[in-house]
N, C-alpha and C positions, 0 to 999 in steps of 0.2 A: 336505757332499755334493759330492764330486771326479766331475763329469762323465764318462762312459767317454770319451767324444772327448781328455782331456786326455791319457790313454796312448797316442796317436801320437806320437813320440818325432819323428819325423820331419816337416817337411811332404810330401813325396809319400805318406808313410801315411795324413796328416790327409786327403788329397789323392782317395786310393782311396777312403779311408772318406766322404767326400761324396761322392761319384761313385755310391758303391752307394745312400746315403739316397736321392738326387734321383732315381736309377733304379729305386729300389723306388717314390717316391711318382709318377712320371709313370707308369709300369703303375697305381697303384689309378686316380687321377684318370685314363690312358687307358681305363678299362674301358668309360666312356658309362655308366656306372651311376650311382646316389645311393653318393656317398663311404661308404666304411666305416670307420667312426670305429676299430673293433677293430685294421681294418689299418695305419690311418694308427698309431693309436699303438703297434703291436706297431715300424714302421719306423722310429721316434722313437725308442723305448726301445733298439732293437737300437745305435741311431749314440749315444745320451748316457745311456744307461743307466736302468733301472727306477729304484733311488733318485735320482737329479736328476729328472727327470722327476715323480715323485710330491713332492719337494720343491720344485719351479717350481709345480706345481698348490698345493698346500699354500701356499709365500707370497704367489703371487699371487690368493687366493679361486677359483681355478676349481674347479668342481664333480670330486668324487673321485666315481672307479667304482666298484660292488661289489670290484670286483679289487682297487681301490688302496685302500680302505680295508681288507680283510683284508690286505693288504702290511704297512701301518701298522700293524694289529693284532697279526702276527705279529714285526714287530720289535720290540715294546713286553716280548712274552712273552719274547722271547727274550734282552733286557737285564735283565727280572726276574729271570731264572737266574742 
């Protein structure tokens, strides 16, 4: 599982692309709300990608979402083919 952060070919690309994560995650945590798990990890997945992210959960024991386990589910069918 190759991180999407690894395709910054560049450091000022790598560079933008933190800039936007830390900017998406200080708007959820600026809202004064209770954090939104949804958003935090939609802001995760956009910077390292749905597969690593679902494979950091998966070797680390963190609990999988409905969402991440249809993920898993549908790449299984689709290696079946």
């Amino acid at each position: 599982m190759e991180p999407k952060f690894k395709s910054f070919s560049t450091l000022p690309g790598l560079q933008t692309a933190v800039d936007a994560l830390v900017y998406r995650l200080l708007n959820i945590i600026g809202d004064g709300d209770d954090l939104d798990a949804e958003s935090l990890s939609y802001a995760l997945e956009e910077f390292a990608g749905r597969d690593y992210i679902v494979h950091t959960k998966v070797a680390n024991d963190i609990p999988l979402s409905e969402n991440d386990k249809l993920y898993l589910c549908d790449i299984i069918k689709n290696k079946e083919l």
